[in-house]
TIGUBA-462764 format. One record per atom (N, C-alpha, C): residue in one letter; x, y, z. Coordinates in steps of 0.02 Angstrom, whole numbers, padded with zeros to 5 digits, always signed. Layout:
<sites>
AXYZ...
</sites>
This chain:
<sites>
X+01304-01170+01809X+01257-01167+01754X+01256-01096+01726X+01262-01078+01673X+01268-01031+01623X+01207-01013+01621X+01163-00948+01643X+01095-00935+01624X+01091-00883+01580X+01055-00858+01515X+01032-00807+01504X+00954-00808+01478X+00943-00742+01437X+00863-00727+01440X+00857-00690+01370X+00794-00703+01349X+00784-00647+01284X+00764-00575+01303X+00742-00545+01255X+00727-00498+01275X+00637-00470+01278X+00600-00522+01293X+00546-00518+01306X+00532-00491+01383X+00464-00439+01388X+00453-00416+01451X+00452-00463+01512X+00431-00520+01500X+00415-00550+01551X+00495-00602+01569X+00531-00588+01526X+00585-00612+01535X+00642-00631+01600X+00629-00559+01611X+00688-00539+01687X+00654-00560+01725X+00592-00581+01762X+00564-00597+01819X+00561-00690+01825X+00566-00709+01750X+00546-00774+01733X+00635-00784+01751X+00707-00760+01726X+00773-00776+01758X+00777-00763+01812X+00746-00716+01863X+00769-00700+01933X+00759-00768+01958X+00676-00766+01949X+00656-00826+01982X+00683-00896+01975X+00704-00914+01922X+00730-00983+01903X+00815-00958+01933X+00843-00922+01922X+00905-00904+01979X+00900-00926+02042X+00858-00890+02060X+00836-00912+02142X+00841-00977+02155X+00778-01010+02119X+00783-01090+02135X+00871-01085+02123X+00867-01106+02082X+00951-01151+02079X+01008-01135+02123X+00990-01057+02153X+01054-01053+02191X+01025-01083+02260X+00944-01087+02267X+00928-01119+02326X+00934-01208+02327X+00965-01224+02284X+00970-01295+02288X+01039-01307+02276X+01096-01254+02292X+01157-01248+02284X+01216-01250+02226X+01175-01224+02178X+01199-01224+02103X+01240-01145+02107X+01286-01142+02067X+01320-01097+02039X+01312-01067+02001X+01297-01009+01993X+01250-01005+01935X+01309-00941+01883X+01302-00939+01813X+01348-00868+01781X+01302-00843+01743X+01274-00784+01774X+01216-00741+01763X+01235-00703+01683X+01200-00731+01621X+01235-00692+01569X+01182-00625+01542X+01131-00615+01566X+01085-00560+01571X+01058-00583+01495X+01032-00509+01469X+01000-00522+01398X+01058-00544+01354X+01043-00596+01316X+01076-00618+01267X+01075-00683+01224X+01056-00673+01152X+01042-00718+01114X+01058-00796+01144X+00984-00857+01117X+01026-00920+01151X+01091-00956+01106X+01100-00946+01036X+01171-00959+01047X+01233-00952+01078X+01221-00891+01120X+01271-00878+01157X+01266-00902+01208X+01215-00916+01253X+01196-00955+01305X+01236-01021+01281X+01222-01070+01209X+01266-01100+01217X+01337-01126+01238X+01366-01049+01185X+01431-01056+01166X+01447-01049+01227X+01414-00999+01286X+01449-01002+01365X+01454-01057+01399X+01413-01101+01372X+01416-01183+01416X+01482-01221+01399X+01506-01203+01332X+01577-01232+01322X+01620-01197+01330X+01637-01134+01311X+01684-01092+01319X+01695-01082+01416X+01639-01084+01461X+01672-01081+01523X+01645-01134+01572X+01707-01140+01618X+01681-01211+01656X+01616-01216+01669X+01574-01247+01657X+01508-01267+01678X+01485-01331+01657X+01415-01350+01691X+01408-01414+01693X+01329-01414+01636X+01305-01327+01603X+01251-01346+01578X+01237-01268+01573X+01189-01267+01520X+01147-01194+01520X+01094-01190+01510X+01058-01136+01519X+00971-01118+01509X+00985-01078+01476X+00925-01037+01443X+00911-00989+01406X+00824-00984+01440X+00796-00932+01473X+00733-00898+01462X+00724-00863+01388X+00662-00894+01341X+00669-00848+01291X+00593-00901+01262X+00547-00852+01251X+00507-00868+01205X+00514-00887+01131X+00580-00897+01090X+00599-00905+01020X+00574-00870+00999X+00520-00932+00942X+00495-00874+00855X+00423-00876+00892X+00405-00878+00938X+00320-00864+00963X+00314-00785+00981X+00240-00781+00995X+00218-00715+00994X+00251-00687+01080X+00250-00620+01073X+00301-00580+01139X+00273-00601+01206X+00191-00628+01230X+00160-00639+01292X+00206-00730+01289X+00203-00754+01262X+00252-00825+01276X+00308-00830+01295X+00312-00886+01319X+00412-00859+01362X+00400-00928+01384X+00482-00991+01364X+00471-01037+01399X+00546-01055+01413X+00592-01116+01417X+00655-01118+01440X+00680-01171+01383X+00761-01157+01360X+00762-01198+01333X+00850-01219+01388X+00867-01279+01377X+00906-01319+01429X+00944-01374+01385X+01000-01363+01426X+01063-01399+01401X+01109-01443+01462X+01138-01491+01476X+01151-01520+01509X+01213-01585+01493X+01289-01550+01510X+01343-01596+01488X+01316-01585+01417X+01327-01522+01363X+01320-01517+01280X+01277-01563+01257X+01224-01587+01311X+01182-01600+01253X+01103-01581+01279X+01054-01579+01233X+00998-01535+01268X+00947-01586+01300X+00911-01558+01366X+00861-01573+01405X+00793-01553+01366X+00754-01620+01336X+00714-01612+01310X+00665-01701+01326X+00611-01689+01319X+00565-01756+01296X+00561-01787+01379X+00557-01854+01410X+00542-01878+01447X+00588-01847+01509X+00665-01827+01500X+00702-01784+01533X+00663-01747+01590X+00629-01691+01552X+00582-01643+01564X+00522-01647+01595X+00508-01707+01584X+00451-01736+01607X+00501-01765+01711X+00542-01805+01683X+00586-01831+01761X+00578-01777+01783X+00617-01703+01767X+00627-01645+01817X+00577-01620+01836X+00527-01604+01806X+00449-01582+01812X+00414-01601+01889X+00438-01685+01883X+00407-01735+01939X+00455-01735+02003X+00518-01729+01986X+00559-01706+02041X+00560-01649+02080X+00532-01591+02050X+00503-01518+02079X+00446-01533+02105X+00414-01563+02063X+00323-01585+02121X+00326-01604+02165X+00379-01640+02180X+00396-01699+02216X+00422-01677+02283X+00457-01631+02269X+00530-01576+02318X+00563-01640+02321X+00581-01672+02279X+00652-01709+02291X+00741-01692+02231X+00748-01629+02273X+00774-01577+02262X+00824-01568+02352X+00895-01569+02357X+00900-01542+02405X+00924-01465+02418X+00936-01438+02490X+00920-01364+02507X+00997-01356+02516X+01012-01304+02493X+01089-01272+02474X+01099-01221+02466X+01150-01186+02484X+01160-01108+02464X+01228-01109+02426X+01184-01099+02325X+01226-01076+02295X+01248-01010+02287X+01251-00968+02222X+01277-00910+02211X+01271-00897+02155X+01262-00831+02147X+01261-00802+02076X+01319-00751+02057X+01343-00755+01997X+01380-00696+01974X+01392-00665+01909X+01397-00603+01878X+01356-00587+01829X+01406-00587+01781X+01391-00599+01720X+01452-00574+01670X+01445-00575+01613X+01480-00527+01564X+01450-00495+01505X+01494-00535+01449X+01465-00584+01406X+01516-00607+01366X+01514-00594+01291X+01452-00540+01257X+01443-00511+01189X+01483-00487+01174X+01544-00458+01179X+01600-00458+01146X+01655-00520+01155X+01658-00551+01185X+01710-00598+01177X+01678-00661+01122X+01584-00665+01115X+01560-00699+01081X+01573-00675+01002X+01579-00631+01018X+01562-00605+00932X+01633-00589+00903X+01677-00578+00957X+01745-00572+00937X+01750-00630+00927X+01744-00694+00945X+01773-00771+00939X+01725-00800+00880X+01679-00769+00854X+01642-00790+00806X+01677-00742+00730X+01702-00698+00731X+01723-00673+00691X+01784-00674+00675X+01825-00712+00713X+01891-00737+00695X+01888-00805+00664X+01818-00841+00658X+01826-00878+00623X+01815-00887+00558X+01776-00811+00525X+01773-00822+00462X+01771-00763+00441X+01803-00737+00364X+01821-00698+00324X+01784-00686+00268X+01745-00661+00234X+01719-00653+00169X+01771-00638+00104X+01797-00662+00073X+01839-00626+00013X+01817-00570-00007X+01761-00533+00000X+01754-00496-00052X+01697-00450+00000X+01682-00374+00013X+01604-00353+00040X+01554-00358+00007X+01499-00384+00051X+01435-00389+00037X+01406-00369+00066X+01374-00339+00028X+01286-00300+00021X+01254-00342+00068X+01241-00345+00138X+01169-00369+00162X+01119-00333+00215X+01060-00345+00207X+01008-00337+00243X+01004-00375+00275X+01000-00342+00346X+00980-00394+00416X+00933-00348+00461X+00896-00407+00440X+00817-00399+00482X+00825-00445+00565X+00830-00400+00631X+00851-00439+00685X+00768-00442+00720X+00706-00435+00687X+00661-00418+00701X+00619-00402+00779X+00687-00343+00791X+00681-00307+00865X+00685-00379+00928X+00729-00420+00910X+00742-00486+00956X+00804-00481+00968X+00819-00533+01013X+00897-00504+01023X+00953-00507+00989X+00936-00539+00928X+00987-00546+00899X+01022-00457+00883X+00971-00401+00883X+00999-00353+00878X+01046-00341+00901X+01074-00384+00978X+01145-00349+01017X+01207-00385+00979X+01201-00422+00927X+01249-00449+00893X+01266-00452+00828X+01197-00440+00787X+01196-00471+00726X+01234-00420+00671X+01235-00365+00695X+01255-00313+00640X+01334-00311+00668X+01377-00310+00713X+01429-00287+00745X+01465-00344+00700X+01440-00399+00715X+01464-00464+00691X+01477-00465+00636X+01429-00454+00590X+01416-00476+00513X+01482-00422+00506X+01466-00337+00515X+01527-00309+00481X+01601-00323+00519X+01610-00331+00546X+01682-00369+00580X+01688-00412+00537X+01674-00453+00503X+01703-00506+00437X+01691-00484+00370X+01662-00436+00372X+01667-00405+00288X+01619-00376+00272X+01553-00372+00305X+01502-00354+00255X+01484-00298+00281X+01442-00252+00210X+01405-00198+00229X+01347-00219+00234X+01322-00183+00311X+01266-00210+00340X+01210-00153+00327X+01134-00162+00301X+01093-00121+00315X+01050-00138+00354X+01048-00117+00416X+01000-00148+00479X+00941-00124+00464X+00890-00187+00483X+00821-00185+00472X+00779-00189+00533X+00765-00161+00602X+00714-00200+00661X+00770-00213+00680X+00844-00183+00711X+00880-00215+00738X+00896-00158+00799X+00841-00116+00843X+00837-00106+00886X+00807-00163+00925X+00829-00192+00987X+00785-00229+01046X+00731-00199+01084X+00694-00239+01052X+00625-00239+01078X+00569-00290+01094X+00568-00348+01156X+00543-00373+01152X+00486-00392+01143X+00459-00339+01116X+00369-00325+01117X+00378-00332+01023X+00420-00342+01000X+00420-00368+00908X+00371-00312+00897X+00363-00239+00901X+00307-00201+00879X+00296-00205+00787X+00376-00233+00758X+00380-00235+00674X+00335-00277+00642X+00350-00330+00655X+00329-00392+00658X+00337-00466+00679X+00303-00507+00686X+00303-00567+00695X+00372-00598+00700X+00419-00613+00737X+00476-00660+00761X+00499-00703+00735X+00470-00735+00669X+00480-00784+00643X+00496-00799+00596X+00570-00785+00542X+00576-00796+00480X+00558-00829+00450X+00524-00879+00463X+00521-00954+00422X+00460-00948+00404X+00406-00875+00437X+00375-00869+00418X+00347-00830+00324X+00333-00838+00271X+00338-00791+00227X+00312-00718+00248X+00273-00698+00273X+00237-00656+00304X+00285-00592+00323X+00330-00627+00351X+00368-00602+00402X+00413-00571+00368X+00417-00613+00302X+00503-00565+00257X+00467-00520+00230X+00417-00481+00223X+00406-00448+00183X+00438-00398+00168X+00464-00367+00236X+00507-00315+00227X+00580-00304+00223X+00594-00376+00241X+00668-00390+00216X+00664-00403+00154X+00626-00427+00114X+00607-00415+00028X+00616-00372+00004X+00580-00320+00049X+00576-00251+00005X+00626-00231+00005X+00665-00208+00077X+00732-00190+00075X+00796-00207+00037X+00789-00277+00025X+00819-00318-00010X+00836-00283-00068X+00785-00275-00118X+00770-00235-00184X+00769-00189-00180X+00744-00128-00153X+00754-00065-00139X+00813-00054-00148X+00857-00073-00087X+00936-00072-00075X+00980-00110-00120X+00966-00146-00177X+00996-00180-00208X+01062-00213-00192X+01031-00260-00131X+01076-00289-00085X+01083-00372-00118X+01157-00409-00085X+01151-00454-00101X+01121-00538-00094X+01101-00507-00021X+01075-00555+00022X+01037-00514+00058X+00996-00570+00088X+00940-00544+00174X+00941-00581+00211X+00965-00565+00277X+00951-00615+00313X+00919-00608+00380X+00856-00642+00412X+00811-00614+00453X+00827-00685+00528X+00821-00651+00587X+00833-00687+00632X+00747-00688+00665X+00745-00743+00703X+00703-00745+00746X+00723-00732+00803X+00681-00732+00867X+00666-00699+00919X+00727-00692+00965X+00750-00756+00976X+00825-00749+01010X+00884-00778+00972X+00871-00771+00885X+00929-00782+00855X+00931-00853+00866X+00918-00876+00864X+00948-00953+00836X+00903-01011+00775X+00876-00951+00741X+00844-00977+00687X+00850-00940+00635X+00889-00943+00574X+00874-00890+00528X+00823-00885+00454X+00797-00829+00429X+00773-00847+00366X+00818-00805+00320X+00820-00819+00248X+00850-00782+00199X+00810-00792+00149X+00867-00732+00109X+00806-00699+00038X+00867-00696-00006X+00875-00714-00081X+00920-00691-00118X+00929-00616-00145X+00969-00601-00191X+00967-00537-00228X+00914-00495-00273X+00875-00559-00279X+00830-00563-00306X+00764-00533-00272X+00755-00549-00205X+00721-00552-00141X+00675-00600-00144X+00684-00678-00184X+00670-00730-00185X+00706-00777-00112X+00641-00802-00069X+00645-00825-00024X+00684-00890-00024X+00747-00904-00004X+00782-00972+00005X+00773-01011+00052X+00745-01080+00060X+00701-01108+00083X+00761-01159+00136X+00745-01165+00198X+00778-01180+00267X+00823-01264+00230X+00793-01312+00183X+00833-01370+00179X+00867-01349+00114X+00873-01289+00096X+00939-01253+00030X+00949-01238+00080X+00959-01197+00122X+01000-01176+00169X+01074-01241+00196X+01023-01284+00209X+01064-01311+00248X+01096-01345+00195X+01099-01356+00139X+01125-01399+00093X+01179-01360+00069X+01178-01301+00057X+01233-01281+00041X+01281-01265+00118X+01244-01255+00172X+01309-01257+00215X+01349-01328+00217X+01293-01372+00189X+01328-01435+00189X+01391-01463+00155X+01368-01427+00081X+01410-01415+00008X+01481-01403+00023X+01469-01347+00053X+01525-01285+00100X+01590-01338+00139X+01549-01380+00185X+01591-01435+00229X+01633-01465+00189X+01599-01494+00131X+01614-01565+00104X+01684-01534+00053X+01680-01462+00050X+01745-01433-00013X+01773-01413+00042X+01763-01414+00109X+01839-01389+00164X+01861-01423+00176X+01831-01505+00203X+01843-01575+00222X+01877-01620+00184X+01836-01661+00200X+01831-01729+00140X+01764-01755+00131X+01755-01801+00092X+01702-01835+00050X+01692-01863+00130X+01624-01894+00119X+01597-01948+00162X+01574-01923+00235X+01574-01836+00246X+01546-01823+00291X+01464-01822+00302X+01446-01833+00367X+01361-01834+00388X+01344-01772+00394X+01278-01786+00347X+01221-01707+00380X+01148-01736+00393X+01146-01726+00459X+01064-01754+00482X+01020-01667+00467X+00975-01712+00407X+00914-01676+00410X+00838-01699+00431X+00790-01641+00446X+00753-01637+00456X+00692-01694+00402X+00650-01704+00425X+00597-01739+00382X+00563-01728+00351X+00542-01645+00358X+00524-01595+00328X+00556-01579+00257X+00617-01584+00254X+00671-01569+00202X+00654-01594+00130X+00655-01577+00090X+00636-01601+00018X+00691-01646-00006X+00684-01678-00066X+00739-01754-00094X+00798-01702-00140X+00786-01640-00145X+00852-01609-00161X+00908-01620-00134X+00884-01602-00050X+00950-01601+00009X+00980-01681+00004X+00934-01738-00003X+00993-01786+00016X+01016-01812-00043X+01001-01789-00085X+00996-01827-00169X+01061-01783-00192X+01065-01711-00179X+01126-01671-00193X+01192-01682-00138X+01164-01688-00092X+01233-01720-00060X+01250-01763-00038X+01221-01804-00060X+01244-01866-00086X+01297-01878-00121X+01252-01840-00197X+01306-01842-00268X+01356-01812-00259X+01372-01768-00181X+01449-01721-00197X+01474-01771-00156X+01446-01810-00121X+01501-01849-00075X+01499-01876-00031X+01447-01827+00000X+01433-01821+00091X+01373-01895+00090X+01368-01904+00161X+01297-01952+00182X+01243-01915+00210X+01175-01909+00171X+01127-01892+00218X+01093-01924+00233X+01065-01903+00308X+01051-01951+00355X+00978-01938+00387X+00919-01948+00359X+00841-01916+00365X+00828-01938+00452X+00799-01877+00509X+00772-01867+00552X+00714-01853+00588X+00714-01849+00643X+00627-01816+00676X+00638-01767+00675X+00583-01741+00670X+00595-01664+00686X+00615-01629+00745X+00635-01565+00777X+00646-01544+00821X+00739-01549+00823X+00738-01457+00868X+00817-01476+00869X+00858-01514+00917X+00818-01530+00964X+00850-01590+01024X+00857-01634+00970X+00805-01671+00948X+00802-01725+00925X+00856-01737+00843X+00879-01671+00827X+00919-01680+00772X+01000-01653+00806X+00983-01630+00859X+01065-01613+00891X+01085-01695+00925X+01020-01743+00958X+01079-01810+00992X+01057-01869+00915X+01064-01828+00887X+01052-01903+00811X+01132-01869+00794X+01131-01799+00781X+01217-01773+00754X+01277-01806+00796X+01257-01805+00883X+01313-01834+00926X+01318-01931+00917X+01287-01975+00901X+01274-02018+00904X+01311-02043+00837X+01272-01979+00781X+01303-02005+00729X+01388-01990+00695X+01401-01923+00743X+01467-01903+00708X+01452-01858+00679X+01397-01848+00645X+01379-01791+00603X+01411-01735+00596X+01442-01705+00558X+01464-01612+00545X+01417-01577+00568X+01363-01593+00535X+01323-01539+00518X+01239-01565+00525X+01191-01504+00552X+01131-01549+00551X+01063-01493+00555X+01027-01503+00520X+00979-01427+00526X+00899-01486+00488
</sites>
């Protein structure tokens, strides 16, 4: 099992401990220390393993900290959680001596993420990592494929002293707004707490709203592909997203909310793409 952690204080004591268990019930464990949970993902596929965790409070305030879990690529969520919960109460769990071993994979992540895409042209952007972890990646990354980066809160700090963790909040861009315009940049783009949520701002420093987001990554698919690909969205999402990609080609396919619940509707359905 692939573990890592955000970079919240209470973080490292909340992975020791969940280490422990698992190597006491004879699990294997590949200790990935602080580091965004997409990468926690990408380590569940990229190296033999049977599953990953992430310790990381997300877009909540810095005293919160909970786990998010993956199991054979797809995530441990809903009644799952509830089984394992009752199986720990239970101690029907057996006693084993696994192992831990540590290893650093932020450059091979960000090197393998940046060989997959090129910008034609540099761009101007502001990135707000709002002192979460996306700081250990987000700027190295972005300019390795083309862009000029002006870092915003992209020292780590799990105590968010800037602000609030949460792009999706408006609140929260304020200062990727400003910067935005100030810097007469072309984009903004603001991460939450352990990076796996983003918000953006145009040139304008007009806020672009999470189901445009996903519609044009959708757009994006359907002119690399072919016609007739799936994008599961959210329920939340306005009649732009399925009404526009529709008309270019693609099928959209309306969901529950939550990303468990829109990551096994994408496996089920085939889906490309799903936000």
């Amino acid at each position: 099992v692939a573990v890592g952690r955000d970079n919240r204080p209470s973080s490292p004591d909340l992975c020791d401990g969940l280490i422990h268990g698992l190597t006491s019930t004879g699990v294997e464990v590949v200790e990935l220390g602080t580091v965004p949970t997409p990468t926690v993902y990408w380590a569940e596929k990229t190296l033999p393993t049977d599953g990953a965790i992430q310790i990381t409070g997300s877009h909540n305030p810095p005293e919160w900290n909970g786990i998010k879990m993956t199991l054979g690529g797809s995530s441990v969520h809903s009644e799952a959680i509830q089984k394992l919960k009752k199986c720990i109460e239970a101690e029907e769990y057996k006693q084993s001596k696994g192992r831990s071993q540590s290893l650093d994979l932020i450059d091979s992540y960000i090197s393998d993420l940046a060989g997959r895409f090129k910008i034609p042209r540099p761009v101007k952007v502001v990135l707000d990592c709002g002192n979460g972890v996306g700081s250990l990646v987000g700027t190295r990354l972005l300019e390795m494929i083309g862009a000029e980066v002006i870092p915003l809160y992209c020292d780590s700090d799990g105590t968010f002293p800037n602000h609030h963790p949460d792009p999706t909040v408006d609140d929260c861009l304020i200062d990727l707004i400003d910067t935005v315009e100030r810097e007469k940049a072309e984009l903004g783009i603001g991460f939450d707490g352990d990076a796996d949520r983003i918000g953006a701002v145009d040139e304008s420093g007009k806020i672009v709203r999470g189901d445009l987001l996903l519609l044009l990554f959708g757009l994006d698919l359907l002119r690399r592909r072919e016609p007739g690909l799936r994008l599961i969205f959210d329920v939340k999402c306005s009649q732009v997203l399925p009404d526009e990609f529709t008309k270019a080609g693609g099928e959209a396919i309306m969901w529950k909310t939550g990303h468990s619940l829109i990551k096994d509707k994408m496996r089920t359905t085939g889906a490309a793409l799903g936000g």
